[in-house]
C-alpha positions, 0 to 999 in steps of 0.5 A, spaced: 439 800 531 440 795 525 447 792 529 443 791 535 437 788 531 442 783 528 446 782 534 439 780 538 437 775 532 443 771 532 443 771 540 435 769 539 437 763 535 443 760 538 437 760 544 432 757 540 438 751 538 439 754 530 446 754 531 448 752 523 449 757 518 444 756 514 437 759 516 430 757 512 424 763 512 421 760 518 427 760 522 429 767 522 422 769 523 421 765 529 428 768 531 425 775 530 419 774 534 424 772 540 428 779 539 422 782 539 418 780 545 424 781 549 425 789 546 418 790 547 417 788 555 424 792 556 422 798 552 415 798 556 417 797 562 422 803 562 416 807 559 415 813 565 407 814 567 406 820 570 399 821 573 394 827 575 387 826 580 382 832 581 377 832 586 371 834 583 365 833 588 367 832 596 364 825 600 359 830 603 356 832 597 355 825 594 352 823 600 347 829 600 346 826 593 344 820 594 339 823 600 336 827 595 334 821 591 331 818 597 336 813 597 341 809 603 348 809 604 350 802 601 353 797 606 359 796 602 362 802 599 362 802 592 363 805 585 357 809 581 360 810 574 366 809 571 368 812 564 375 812 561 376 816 555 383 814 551 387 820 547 389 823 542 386 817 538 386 809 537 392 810 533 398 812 536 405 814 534 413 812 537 414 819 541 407 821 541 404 822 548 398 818 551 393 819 556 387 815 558 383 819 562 377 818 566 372 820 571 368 816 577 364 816 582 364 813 589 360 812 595 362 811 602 358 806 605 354 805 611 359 807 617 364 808 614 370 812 617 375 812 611 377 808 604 382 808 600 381 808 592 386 806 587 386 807 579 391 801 577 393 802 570 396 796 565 399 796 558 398 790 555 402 788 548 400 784 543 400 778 546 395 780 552 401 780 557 401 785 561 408 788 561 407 794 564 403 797 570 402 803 574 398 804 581 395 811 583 392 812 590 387 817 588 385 819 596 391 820 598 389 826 603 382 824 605 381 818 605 374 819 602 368 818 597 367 822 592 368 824 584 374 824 582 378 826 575 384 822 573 389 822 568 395 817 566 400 820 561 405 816 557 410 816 550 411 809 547 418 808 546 421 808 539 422 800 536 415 797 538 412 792 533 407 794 529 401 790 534 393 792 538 396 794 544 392 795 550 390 800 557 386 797 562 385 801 568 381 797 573 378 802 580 380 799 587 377 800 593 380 797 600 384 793 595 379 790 591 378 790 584 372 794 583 370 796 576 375 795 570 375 798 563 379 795 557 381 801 551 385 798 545 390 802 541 394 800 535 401 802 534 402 803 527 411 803 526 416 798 522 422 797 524 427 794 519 432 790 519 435 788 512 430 787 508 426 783 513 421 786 518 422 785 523 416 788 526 410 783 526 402 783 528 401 777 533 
């Protein structure tokens, strides 16, 4: 890993035009942040998500709920709640699984025969980029209303920067963004090259 590291380095500062043989402070940190921006969007983009939905209430029986409440269908169909829970905890570890999970609820709108409900999942690095994304299509089958559970797992991958990192899951109806929640997460691992980190908080 040390290798590599110092091979990207001296690659990141012929790029960045500091080809002499004398490097000041600032130039091997400006060159360090180049090969670690890079080593993070490759190592998340690999990074494999799994997900898992549950069906916990049909179209009927939301549509019976809103009757009970004495209230109409709305014309479009739209999401009722929205919750994301992020676990094990807000701080996270290299090779130590993830999982966002959330639950929602969706009522069909007035004449409406079928609709297709998407979870989008982004991981955002330290920089607010999105440098990975995970689209789930939730009513595969019924192409139906309803409560829905949904889960998205992941494993950071070792030699990502110390950085608040993001998940943001964004609800999907038809193909429109409907409701999106944004859950921070720190990632707490150094990594060492030489006496210098590497690693740095944006």
């Amino acid at each position: 890993m040390k290798k590599k590291i110092a091979i990207l380095l001296v690659a990141a500062l012929s790029v960045t035009g500091l080809t002499g043989l004398s490097f000041n402070k600032d130039d091997l940190k400006n060159a360090a942040k180049v090969v670690v921006v890079g080593m993070v969007a490759k190592a998340l983009i690999d990074m494999i998500v799994e997900s898992n939905t549950k069906q916990t209430k049909t179209e009927e029986q939301v549509v019976q709920e809103q009757k009970a409440r004495n209230q109409q269908l709305p014309k479009f169909s739209r999401v009722d709640t929205y919750a994301v829970n992020l676990s094990p905890s807000k701080v996270f570890k290299a090779n130590q699984p993830a999982t966002v999970k959330s639950s929602f609820y969706i009522t069909p709108g007035q004449d409406v025969s079928k609709i297709k409900i998407e979870e989008r999942l982004d991981i955002l690095d330290p920089n607010k980029d999105v440098a990975k994304t995970h689209t789930k299509l939730i009513n595969e089958k019924s192409q139906k209303g309803g409560e829905f559970e949904n889960s998205f797992v992941f494993t950071l991958p070792k030699g990502l920067p110390d950085g608040l990192y993001s998940a943001k899951t964004t609800l999907l109806i038809d193909g429109k963004d409907q409701k999106t929640v944004n859950s921070e997460f720190q990632f707490a691992v150094h990594t060492v090259w030489g006496n210098m980190q590497v690693a740095m908080m944006y």
